[in-house]
PAKEFI-75941 format. One record per residue: residue in one letter; chain; x, y, z of N, C-alpha, C in turn. Coordinates in pm, 1 decimal. Atoms other than C-alpha are relative to their C-alpha. Example, Ala and Ser with C-alpha at 12.3 -4.5 7.8 and 13.67 -1.06 7.14 Angstrom:
<rs>
   kolza   nuro         nx         ny         nz        cax        cay        caz         cx         cy         cz
       a      A       89.0     -119.0        0.0     1230.0     -450.0      780.0       90.0      120.0        0.0
       s      A      -82.0     -119.0       -6.0     1367.0     -106.0      714.0      -77.0      109.0       73.0
</rs>
This chain:
<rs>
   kolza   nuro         nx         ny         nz        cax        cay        caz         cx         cy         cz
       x      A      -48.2      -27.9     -131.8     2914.1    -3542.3    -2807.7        8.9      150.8       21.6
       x      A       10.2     -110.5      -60.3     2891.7    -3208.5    -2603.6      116.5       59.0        3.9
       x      A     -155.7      -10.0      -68.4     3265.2    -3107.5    -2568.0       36.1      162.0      -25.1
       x      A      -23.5     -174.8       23.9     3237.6    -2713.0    -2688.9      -85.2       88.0       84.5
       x      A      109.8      -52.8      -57.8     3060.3    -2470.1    -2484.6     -111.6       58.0      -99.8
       x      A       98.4      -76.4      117.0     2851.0    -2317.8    -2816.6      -64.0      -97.1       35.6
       x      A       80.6      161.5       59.8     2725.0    -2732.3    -2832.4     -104.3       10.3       77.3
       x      A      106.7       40.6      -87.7     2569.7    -2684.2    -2471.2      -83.9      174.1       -0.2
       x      A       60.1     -192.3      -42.5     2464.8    -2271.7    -2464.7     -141.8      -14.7      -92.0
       x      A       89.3       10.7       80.6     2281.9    -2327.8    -2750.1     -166.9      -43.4       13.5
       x      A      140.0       40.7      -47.9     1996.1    -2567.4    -2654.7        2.6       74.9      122.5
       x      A       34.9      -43.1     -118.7     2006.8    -2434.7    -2320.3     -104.4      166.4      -27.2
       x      A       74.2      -92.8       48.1     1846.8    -2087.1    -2487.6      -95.1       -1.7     -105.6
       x      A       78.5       80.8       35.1     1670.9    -2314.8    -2667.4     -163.7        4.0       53.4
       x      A       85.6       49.6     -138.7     1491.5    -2444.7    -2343.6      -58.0      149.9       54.2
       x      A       32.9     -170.3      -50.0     1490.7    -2062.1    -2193.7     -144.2       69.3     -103.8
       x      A       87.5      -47.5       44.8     1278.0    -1973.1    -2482.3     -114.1      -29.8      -16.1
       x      A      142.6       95.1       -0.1     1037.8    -2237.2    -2510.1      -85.2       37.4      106.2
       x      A       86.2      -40.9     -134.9      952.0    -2170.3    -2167.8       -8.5      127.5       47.7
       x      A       20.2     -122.1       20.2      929.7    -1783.9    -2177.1     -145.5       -9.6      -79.5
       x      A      146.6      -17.8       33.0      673.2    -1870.0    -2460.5     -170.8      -55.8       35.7
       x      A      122.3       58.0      -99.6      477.8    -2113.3    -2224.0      -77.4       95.8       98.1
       x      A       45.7      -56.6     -106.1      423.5    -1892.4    -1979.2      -66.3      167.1      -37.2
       x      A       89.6      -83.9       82.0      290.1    -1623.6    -2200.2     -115.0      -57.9      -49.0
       x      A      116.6       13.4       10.7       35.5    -1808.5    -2271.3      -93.9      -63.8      103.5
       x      A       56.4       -8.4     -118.0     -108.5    -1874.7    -1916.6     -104.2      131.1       25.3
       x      A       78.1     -124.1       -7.6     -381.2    -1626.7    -1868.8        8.3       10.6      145.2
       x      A       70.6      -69.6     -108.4     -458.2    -1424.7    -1559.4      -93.8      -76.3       85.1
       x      A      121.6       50.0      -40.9     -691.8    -1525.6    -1306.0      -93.8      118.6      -59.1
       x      A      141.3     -116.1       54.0    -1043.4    -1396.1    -1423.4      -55.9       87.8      128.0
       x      A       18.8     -127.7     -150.6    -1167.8    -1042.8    -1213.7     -109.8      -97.5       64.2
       x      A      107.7       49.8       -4.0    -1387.5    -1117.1     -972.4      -79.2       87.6       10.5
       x      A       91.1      -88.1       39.8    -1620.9     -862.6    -1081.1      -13.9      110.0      129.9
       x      A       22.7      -66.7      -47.9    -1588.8     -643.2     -815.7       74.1      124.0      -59.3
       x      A      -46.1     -134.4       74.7    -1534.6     -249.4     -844.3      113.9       56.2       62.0
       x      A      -97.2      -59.5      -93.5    -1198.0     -113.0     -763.5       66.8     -123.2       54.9
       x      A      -25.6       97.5      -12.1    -1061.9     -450.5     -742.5      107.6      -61.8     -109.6
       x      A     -146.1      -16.1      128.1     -742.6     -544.9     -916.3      -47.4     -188.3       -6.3
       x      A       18.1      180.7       37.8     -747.9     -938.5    -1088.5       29.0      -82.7      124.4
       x      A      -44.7      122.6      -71.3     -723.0    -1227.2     -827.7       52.0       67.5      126.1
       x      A      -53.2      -58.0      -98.5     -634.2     -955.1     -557.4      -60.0      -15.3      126.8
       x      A       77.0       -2.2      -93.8     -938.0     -938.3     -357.5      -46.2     -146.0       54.8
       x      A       21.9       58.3     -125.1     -946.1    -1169.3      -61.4     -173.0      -36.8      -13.9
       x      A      155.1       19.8      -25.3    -1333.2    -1343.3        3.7      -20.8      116.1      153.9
       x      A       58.8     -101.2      -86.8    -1303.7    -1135.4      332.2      -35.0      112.5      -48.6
       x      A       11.6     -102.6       59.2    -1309.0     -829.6      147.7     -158.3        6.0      -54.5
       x      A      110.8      -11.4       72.9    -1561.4     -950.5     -100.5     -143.3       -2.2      118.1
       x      A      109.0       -7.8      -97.7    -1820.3    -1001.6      220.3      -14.5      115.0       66.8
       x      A       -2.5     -118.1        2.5    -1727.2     -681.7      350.8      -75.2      108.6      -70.2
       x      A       59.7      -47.9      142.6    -1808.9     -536.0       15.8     -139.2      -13.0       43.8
       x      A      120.0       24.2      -46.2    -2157.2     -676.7       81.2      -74.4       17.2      115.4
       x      A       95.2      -30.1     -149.7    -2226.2     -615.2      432.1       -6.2      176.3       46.9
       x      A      -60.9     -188.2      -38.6    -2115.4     -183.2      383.7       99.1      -12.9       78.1
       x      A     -127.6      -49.5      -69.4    -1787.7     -251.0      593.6       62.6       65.5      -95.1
       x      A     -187.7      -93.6       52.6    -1457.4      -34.2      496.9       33.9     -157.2      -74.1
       x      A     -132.8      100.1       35.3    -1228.7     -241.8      280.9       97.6        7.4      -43.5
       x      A     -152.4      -54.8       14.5     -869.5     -250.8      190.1       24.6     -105.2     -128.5
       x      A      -13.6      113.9      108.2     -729.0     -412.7     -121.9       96.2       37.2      -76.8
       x      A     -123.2      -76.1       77.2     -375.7     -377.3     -306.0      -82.5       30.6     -102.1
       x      A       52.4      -90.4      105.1     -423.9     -139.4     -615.1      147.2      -10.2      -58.6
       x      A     -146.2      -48.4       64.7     -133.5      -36.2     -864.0        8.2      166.9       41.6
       x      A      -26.5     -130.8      -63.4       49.1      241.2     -716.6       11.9      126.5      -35.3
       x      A       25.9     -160.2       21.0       75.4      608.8     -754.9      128.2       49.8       41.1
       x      A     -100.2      -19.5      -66.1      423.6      739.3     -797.9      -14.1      120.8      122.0
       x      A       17.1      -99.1      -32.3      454.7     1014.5     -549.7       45.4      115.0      -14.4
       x      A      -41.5     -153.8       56.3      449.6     1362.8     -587.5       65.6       86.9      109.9
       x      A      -82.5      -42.2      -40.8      702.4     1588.1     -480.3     -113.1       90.1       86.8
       x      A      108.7      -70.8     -105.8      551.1     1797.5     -132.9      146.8       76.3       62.1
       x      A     -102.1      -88.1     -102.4      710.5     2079.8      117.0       34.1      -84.7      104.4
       x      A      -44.1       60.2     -102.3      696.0     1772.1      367.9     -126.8       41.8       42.5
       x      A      111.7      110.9      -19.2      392.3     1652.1      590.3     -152.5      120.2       -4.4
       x      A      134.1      -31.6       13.7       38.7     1705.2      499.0     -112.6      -32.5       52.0
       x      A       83.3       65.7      -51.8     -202.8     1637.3      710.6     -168.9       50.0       65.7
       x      A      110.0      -49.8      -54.1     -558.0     1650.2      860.2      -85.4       79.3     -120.5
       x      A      102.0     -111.5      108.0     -703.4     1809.8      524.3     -155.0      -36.0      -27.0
       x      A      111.8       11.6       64.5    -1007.2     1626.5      495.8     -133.0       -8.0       97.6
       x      A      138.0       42.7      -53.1    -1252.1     1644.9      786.7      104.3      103.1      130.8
       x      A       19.8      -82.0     -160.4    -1286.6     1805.7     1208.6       81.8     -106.5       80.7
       x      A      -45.0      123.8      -82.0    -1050.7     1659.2     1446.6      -89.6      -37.6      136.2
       x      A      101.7       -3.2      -74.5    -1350.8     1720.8     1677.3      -53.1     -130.6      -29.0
       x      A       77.3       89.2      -13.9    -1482.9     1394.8     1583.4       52.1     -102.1       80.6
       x      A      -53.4       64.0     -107.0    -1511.2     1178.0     1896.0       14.6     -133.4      -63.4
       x      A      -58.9      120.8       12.6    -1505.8      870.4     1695.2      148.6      -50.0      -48.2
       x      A     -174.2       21.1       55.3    -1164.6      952.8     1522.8       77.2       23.7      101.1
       x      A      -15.9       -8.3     -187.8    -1079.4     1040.6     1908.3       38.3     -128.9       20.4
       x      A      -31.3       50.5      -63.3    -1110.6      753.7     2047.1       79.5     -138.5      -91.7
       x      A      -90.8       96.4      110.2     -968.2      531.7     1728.2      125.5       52.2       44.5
       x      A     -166.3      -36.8      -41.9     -643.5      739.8     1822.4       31.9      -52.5       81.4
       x      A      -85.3       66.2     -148.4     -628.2      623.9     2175.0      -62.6     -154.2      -12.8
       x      A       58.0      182.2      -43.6     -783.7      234.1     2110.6       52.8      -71.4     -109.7
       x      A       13.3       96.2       91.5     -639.6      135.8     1788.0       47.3     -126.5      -16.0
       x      A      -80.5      121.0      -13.3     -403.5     -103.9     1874.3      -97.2     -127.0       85.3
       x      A      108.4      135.2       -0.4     -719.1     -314.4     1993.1      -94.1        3.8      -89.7
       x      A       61.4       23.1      139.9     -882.9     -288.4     1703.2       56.2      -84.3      -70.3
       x      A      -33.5      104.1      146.5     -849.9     -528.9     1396.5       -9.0       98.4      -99.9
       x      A      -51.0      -82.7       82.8     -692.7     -379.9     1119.4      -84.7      -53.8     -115.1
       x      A       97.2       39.5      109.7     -901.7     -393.9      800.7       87.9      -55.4     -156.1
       x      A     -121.6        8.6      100.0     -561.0     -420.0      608.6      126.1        6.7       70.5
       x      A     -109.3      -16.8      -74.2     -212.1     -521.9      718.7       84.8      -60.3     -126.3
       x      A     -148.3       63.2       96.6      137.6     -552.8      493.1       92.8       53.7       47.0
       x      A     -200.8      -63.3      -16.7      508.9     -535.6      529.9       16.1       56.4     -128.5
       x      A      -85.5      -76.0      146.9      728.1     -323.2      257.9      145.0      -35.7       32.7
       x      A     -142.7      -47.5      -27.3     1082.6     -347.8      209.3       50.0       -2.5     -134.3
       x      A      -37.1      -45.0      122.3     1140.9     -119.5      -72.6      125.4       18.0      -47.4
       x      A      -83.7      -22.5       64.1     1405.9      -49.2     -318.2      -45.2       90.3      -92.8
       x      A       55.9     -120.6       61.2     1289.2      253.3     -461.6     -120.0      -70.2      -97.5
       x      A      117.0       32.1       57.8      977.8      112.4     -505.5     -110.2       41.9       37.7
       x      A      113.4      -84.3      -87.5      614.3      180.2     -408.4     -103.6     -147.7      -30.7
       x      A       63.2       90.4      -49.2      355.6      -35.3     -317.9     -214.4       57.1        5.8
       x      A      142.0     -109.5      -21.8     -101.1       94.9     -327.4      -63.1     -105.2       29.3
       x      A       76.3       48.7      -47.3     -348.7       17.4     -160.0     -177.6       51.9       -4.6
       x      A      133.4      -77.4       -4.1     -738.8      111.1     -213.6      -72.8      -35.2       98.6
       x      A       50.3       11.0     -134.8     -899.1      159.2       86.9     -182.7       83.4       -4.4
       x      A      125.2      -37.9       38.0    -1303.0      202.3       77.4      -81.5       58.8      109.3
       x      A       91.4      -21.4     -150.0    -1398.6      400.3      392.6     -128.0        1.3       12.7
       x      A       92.9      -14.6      -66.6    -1769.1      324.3      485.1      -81.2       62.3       88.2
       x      A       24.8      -38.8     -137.2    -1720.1      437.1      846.7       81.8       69.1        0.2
       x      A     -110.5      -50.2      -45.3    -1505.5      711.0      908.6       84.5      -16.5      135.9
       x      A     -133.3      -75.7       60.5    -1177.4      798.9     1026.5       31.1     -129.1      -84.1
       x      A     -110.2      136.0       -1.2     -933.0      589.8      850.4      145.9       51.9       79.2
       x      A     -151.4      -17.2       -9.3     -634.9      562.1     1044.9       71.2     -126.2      -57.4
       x      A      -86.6       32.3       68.0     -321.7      463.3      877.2      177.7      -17.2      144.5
       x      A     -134.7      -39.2     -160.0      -43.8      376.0     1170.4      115.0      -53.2     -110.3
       x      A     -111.4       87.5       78.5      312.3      241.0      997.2      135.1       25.6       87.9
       x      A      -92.9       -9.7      -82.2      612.0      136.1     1186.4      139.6       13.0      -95.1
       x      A      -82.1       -8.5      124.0      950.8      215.9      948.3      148.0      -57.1      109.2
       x      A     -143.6       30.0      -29.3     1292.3       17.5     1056.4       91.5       22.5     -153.5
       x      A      -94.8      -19.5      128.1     1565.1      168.7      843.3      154.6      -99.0       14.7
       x      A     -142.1       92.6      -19.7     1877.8      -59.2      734.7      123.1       72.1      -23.3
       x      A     -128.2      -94.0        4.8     2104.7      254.1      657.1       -7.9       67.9       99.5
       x      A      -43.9     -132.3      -99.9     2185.8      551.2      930.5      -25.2       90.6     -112.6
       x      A      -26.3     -114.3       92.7     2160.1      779.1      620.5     -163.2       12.3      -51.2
       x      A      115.0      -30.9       12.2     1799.5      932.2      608.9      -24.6       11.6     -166.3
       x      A       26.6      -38.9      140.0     1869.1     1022.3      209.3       27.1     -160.8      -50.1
       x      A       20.1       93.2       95.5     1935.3      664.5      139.4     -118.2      -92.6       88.1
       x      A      128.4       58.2      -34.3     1733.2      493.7      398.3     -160.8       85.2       35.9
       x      A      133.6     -103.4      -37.4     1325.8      661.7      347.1     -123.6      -28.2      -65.4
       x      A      173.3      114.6       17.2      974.3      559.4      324.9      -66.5      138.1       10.7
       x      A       68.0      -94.1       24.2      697.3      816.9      168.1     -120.4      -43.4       16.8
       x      A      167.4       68.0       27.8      312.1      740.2      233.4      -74.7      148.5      -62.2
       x      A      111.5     -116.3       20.8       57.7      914.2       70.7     -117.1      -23.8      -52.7
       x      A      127.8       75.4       79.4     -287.5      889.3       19.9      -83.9      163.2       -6.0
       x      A      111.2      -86.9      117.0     -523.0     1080.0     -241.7     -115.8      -39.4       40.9
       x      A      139.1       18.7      -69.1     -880.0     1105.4     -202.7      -41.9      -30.1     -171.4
       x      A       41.9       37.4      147.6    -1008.1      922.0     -506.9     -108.6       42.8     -103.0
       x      A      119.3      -54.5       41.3    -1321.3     1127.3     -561.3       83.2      150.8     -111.3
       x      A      -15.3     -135.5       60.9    -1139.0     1444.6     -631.0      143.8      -17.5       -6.0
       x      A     -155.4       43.9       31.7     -760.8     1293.0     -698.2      118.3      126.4       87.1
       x      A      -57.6      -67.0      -92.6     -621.9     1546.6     -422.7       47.6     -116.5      108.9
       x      A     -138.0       61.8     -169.7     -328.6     1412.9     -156.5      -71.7       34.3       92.9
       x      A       65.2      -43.1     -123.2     -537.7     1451.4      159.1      125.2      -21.8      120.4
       x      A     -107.3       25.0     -103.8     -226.6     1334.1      359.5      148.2      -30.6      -75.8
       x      A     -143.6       64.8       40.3      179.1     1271.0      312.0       85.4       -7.4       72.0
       x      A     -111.3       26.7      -62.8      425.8     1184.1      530.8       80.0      -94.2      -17.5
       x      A     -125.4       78.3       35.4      711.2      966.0      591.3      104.8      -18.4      134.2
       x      A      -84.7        6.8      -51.6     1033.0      881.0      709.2      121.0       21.6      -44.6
       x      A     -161.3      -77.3       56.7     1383.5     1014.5      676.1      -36.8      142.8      -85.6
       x      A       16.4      -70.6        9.1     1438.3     1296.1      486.6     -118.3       60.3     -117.0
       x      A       -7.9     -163.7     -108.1     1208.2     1586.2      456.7      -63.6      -36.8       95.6
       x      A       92.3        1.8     -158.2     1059.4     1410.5      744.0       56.4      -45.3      120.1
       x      A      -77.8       -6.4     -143.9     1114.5     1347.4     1088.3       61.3     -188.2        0.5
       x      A      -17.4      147.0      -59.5     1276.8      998.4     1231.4      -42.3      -39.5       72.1
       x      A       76.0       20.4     -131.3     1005.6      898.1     1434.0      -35.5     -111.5      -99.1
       x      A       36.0      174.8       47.5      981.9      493.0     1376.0     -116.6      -37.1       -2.1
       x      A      136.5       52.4       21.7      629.9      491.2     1424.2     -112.9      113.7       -0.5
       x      A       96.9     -113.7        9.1      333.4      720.9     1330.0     -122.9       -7.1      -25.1
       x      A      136.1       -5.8       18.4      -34.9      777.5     1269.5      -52.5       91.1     -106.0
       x      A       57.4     -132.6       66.7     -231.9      954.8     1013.3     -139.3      -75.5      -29.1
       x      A      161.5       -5.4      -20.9     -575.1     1023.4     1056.0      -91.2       74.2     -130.1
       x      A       78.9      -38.7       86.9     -847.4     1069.3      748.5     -115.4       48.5      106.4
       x      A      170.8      -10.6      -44.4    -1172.9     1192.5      882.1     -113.0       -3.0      -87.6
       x      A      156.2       -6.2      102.6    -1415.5     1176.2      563.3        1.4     -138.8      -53.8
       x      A       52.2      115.4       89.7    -1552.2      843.2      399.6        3.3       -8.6     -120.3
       x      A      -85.2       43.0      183.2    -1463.1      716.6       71.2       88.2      -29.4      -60.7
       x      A      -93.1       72.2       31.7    -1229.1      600.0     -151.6      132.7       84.7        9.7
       x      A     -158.0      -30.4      -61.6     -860.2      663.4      -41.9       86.0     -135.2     -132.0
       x      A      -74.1      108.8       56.9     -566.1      533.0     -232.5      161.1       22.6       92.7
       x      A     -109.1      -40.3      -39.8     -245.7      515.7       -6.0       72.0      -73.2      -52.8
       x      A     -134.9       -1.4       84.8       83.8      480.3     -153.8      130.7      -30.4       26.5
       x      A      -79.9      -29.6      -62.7      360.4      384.4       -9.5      130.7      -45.5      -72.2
       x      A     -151.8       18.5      112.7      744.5      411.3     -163.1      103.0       63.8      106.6
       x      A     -119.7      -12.2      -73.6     1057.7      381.0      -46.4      158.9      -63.4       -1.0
       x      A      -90.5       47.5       43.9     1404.6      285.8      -25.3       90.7      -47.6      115.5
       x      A     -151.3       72.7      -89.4     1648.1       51.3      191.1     -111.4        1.2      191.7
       x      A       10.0       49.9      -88.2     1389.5       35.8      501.2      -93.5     -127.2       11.1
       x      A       87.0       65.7       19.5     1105.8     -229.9      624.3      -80.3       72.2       99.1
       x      A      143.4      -69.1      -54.3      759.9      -90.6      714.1     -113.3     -122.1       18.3
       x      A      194.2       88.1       10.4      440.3     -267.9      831.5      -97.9      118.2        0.7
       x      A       78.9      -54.2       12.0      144.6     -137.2      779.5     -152.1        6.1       22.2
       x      A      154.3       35.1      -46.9     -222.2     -121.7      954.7      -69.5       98.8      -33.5
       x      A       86.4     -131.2       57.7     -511.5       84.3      786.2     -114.4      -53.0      109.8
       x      A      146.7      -22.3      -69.1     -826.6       89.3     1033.3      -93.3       97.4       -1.3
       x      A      120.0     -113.6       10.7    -1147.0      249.7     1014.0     -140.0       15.8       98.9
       x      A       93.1      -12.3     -101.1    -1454.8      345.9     1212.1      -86.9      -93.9       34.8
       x      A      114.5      139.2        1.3    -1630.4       24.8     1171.7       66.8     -101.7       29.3
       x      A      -86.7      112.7       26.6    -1320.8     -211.9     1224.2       13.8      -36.6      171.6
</rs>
């Protein structure tokens, strides 16, 4: 009979372990051979994409971020280009080539983004659940994967402004990794590109 608590703790960490070592031995889904493609991540839309030269978007493992004076932007191309023009004023009828929510805890979140077609814009809307910019704040940043340079960084709360919704514009083609980390708000997130 059961009548001590040792009698029942016992098997019960028993059970806990057995099934800790079950589930270690579950493998992974297998890659699906694409490049820049994390295990079981990539979507079939993607993979057709992939094949037809569209842009594509696809979580990655993230990139903590690196400490900045606050926002970086426009480093990688002419804002003269009329197609990253009129992506500014049309994007919200566009289809996004990539869309996620965040709602970090000092966490971060990546995304590899394969521009084709230039610009990429990056729009993200940030609702914070504190009043306190140092505890509620959301960092994006995306590197240019060719030459591992930050081409862009901004954010929300502090060192950046409180503007709930924003844009940042790439202008060159290729692989991008944006980044995004943060703490105590929720963000969505739409990446579009010149082909989307």
């Amino acid at each position: 009979m059961l009548n001590k608590k040792s009698d029942f703790i016992f098997p019960c960490f028993v059970l806990i372990i057995l099934a800790g070592l079950a589930a270690a031995c579950i493998s992974p889904p297998a890659d699906s051979g694409q490049a820049g493609s994390s295990p079981g991540v990539a979507s079939s839309a993607a993979a057709d994409n992939t094949m037809s030269g569209r842009s594509t978007a696809v979580l990655a493992t993230p990139i903590a971020p690196e400490e900045s004076p606050g926002p970086v932007r426009d480093l990688s191309g002419s804002s003269g280009d009329s197609t990253a023009e009129n992506l500014r004023k049309t994007w919200r009828s566009h289809t996004p080539i990539f869309q996620t929510s965040f709602s970090p805890g000092y966490s971060s979140e990546g995304i590899r983004v394969d521009v084709k077609k230039g610009p990429l814009l990056v729009n993200y809307q940030v609702s914070p659940r504190n009043i306190d910019p140092r505890i509620s704040f959301f960092v994006i940043t995306i590197r240019n994967l060719q030459s591992n340079q930050i081409v862009a960084q901004d954010g929300y709360g502090e060192p950046f402004t409180s503007t709930p919704e924003k844009q940042i514009i790439i202008y060159g083609e290729g692989p991008y990794h944006v980044n995004l980390y943060g703490n105590q708000v929720d963000v969505n997130v739409g990446i579009y590109t010149g082909d989307a």
